[in-house]
N, C-alpha and C positions, 0 to 999 in steps of 0.2 A: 947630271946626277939625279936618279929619279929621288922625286921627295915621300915621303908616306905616312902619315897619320895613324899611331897608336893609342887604342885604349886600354884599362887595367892596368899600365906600364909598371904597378909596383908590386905584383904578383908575381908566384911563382912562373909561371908561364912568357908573361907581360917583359919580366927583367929575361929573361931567356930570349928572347925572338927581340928584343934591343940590342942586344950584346950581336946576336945573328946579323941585323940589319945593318949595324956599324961596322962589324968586322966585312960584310958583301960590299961598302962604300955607299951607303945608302942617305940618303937628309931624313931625319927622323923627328916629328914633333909631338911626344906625348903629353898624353890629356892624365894628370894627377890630380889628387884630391889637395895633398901637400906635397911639396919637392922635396921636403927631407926624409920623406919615407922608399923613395928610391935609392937603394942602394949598389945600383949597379956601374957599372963603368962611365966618365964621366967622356965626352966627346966636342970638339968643335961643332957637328956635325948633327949633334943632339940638341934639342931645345923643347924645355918641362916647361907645361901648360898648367898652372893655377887654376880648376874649372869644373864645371858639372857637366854631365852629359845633358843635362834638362836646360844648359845657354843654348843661345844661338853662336854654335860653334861654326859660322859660315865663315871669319874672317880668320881662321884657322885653316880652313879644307879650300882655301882658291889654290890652282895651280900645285893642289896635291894629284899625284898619279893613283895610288892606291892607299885605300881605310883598312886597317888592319881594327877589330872590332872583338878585344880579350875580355871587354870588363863586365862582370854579371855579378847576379847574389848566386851563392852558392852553399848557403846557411841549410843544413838538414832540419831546422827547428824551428822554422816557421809556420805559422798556422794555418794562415790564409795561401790562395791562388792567386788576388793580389797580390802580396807581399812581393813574387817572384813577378808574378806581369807584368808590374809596372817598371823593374828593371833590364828586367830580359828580354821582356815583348815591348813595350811602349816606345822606352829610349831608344829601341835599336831601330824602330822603325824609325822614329825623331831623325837618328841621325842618319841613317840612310837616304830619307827622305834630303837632311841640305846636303848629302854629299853628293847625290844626284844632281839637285839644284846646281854645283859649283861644279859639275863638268868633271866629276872622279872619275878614271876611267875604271878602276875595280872595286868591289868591296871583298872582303875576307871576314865571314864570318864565323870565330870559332864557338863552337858548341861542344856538343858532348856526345859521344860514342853511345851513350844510354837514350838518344832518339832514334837508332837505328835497333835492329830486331839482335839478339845476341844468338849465341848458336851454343856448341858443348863440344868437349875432345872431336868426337867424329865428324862433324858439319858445323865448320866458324862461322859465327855471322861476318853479312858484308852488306858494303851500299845499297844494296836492293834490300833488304830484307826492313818490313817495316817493325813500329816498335812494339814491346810485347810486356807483360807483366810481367814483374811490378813496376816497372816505371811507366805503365798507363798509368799509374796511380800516382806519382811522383811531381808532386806540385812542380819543381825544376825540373824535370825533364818535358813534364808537360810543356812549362814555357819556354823553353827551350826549341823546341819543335813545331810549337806555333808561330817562333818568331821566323825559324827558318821557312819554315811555311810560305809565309809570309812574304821574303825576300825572292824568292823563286819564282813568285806568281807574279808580283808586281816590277820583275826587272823591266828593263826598257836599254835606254840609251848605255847603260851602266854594268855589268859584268857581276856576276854574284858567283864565288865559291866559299861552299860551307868545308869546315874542317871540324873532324868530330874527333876529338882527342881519347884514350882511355884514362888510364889512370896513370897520372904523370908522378914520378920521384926524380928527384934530383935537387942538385944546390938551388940555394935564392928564396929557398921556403921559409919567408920573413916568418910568417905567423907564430908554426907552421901550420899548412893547409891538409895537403894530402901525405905529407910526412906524419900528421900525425899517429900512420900505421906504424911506422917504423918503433915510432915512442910507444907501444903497445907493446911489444914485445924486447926493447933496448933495455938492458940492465935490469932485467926482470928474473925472479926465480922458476917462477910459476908463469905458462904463458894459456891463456885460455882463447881456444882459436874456433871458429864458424866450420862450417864444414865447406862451403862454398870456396870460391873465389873467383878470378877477376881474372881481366888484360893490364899487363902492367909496361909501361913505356917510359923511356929516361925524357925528361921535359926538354934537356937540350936535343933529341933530334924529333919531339916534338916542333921546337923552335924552326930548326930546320926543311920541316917539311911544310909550315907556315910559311916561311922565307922565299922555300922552292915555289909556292904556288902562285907569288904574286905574277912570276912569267910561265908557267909550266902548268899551273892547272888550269880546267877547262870550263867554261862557263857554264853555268848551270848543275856543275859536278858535286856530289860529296865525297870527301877521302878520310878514311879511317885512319888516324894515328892511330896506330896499337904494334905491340910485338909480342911478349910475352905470354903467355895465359899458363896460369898457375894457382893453383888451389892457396887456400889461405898460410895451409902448414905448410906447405913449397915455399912461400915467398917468407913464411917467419924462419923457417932451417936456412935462409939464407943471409936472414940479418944476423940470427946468430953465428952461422961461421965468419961472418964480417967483423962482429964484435966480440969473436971470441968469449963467446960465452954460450954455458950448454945447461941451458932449463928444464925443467919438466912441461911435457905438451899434453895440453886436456884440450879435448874436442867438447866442442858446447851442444850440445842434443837442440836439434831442429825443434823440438816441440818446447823448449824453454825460451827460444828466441821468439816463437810465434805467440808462448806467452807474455814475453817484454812487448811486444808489438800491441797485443791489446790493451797493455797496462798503459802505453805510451797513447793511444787512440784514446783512452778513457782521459787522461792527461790532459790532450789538446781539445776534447770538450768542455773542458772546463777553463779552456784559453790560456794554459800555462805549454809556455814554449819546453819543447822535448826534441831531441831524436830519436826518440824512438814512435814506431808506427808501424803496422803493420806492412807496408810498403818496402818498406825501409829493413826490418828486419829480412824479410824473405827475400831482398836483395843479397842478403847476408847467405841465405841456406844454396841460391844456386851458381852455377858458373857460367857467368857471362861472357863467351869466347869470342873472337874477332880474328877475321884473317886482317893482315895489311899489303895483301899481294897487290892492288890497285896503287897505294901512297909508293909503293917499291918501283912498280912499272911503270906509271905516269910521272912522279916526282924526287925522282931516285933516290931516296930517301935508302942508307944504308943504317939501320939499327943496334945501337949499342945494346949487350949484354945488360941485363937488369942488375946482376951483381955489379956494375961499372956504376949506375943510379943511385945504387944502395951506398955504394963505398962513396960518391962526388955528395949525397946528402950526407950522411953521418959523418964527415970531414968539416962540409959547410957549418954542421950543428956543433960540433967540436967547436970550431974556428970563432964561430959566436956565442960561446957561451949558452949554448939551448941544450947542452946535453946534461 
């Protein structure tokens, strides 16, 4: 039974590619902050680590096969390059570093689709295409892409593939995280929508295609999770046929956003935490597309409908009380 080391395990993503790991027959030991915040399926097979990424997690990682590596800040509202560094960049080198020491033979680093270059309807971005504005500017994607960086140059004895996820929906979203688009437009009269949009992917074959790499992808490789790409009002006309419900749809004018983005930049000079920024917003105005022909061809990775995302989170948010 191969063994594997998880971090993040209490995230949406994290609790997804557990449930993955268990259901393939896998020995899984994740690294949690607290073990009552995991809520996902309970296993023989499973065993929650009380712990920091910043211990010496070496008597954790002997006689692991493969690091599976979810856990980051992914806060839009922080001020500093720090802030994100030292979680994103620092720890993951840390632990790379004992997992090297302790003889891992892979590591699995997930990051973010917003390090690679995006594309638009006619030309999707892919693994090759480097990263582009706004998220040059994007404190997290910044560190993001240094860390991966970083793991590419300094492999050695030990195996590195980066997985770059898009924009994940689906159950398990404790917080919620990236569900919180859904709650944007859910039981709303009036929906006020970006003109942009995004790559939208269900988390569980997210999970999946993390699962698939520990024997299927290739060293040195990165693979785009993504399936979807849909404009904002695309993916809101879809929550609402889901929740049966029919709002009024206003598009938010690009130069209104670029003005929140300056009001949000005057904000964080003066050291008050915001999401908003000029960054941040213009990620808002365009469409960041993504082919996943690579994750399809190397990691067979077959793709659930994003209305299947929509309806397993809006269920999950029923089920708990978050609706």
């Amino acid at each position: 039974m191969k063994k594997v080391f998880v971090t993040g395990a209490t995230g949406l993503l994290g609790t997804n590619v557990i449930i993955k790991l268990l259901q393939n027959g896998y020995s899984v030991t994740a690294l949690v902050r607290q073990k009552s915040k995991y809520l996902g399926e309970e296993n023989e097979n499973l065993k929650l680590i009380e712990d920091s990424l910043s211990s010496d997690l070496s008597v954790y990682l002997t006689h692991v096969d493969c690091v599976i590596h979810i856990a980051a800040e992914t806060s839009q509202n922080l001020i500093r390059y720090e802030d994100y560094k030292k979680i994103n960049y620092d720890l993951t080198v840390h632990l790379f570093s004992q997992a090297e020491t302790c003889g891992v033979r892979r590591f699995l680093f997930v990051s973010s689709a917003n390090t690679i270059g995006y594309g638009n309807e006619k030309q999707l971005g892919n693994e090759n295409e480097l990263q582009k504005y706004p998220f040059t500017d994007s404190f997290y994607a910044q560190s993001k892409l240094a860390a991966e960086n970083y793991l590419l140059r300094n492999q050695k004895d030990m195996e590195v593939i980066i997985l770059n996820p898009t924009f994940m929906i689906g159950a398990y979203d404790t917080k919620p995280s990236s569900g919180k688009l859904i709650f944007w437009a859910w039981k709303k009269k009036l929906i006020f929508y970006p003109k942009g949009g995004k790559n939208f992917v269900h988390a569980e074959d997210v999970a999946n295609g993390v699962v698939a790499a520990i024997d299927k992808g290739k060293n040195g490789e990165k693979y785009l999770l993504a399936h979807e790409n849909l404009s904002y009002r695309e993916f809101f006309n879809k929550v609402n046929r889901i929740t049966h419900q029919k709002p009024i749809m206003i598009a938010i004018s690009n130069n209104f956003l670029s003005f929140l983005g300056l009001v949000g930049d005057g904000l964080r000079k003066l050291k008050i935490k915001t999401n908003l920024s000029t960054s941040n917003m213009k990620a808002l105005q365009i469409r960041n597309y993504y082919s996943h022909k690579k994750s399809i061809e190397e990691l067979g990775i077959q793709y659930q409908p994003i209305n299947k995302a929509v309806e397993d989170a809006v269920r999950y948010f029923i089920k708990n009380n978050k609706s």
